[in-house]
C-alpha positions in Angstrom: 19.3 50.9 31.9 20.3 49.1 35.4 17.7 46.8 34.7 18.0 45.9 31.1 21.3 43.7 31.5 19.8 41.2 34.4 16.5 40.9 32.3 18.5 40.0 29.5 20.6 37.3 31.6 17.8 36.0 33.2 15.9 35.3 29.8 18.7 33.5 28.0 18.1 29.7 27.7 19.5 26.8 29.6 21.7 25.0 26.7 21.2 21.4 27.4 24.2 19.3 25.5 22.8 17.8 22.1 23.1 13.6 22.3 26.2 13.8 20.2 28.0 16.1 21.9 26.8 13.6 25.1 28.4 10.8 22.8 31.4 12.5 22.0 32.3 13.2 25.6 31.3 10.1 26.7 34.1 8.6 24.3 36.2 11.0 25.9 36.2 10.0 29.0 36.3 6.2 28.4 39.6 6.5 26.4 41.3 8.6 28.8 40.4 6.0 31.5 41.6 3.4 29.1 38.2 1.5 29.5 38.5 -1.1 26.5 35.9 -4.0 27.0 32.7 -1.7 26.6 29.9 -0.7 24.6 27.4 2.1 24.8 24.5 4.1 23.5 23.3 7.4 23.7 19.4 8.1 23.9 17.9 11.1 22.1 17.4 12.5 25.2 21.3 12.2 26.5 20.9 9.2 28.5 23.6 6.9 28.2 23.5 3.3 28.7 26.9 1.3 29.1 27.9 -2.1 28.9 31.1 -3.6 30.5 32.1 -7.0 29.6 33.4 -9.2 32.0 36.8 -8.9 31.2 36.9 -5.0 32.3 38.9 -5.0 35.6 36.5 -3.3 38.6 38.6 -0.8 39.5 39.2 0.6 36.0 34.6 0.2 35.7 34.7 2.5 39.1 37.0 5.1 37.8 35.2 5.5 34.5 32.0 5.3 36.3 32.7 8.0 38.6 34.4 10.6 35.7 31.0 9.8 33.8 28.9 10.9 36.9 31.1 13.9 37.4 30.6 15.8 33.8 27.8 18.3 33.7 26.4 17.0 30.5 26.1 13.8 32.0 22.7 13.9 33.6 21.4 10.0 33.6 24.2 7.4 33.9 23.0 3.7 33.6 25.9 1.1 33.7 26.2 -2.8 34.1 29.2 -4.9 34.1 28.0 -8.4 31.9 29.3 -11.6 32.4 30.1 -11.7 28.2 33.5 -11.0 27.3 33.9 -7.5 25.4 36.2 -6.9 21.9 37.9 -3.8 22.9 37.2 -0.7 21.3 39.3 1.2 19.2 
């Protein structure tokens, strides 16, 4: 009986986030950071890609960078900052 609870622990999957639950964090964390001038996607396989226009101040692309890199659904981060100006989002 000892045994039976740790070999039920150790054979429960690993749940992975699903690429909208990805997406909705994503938006998130870009609203609380009050990044505006940005557009991203979400691949089926969670990667996100984002886009900063130019008009995006630095520091406010660093802080949303780094709180994007530091959630644990977040496994692969790929950012730019463009030299296009952004409509905010809303």
């Amino acid at each position: 009986m000892r045994f039976l609870l740790p070999a039920l622990l150790f054979s429960l999957p690993v749940w992975a986030a699903t690429p909208a639950e990805i997406e909705y964090t994503v938006q998130q964390i870009l609203a609380r950071e009050g990044a505006l001038f940005v557009d991203y996607s979400v691949g089926g396989s969670g990667r996100v890609i984002l886009l900063f226009g130019i008009n995006e101040p630095d520091w406010r692309i660093e802080k949303a960078v780094k709180a994007l890199q530091s959630h644990p659904d977040i496994k692969d981060l790929t950012w730019v900052k463009t030299d296009t100006d952004f409509c905010p989002i809303r």
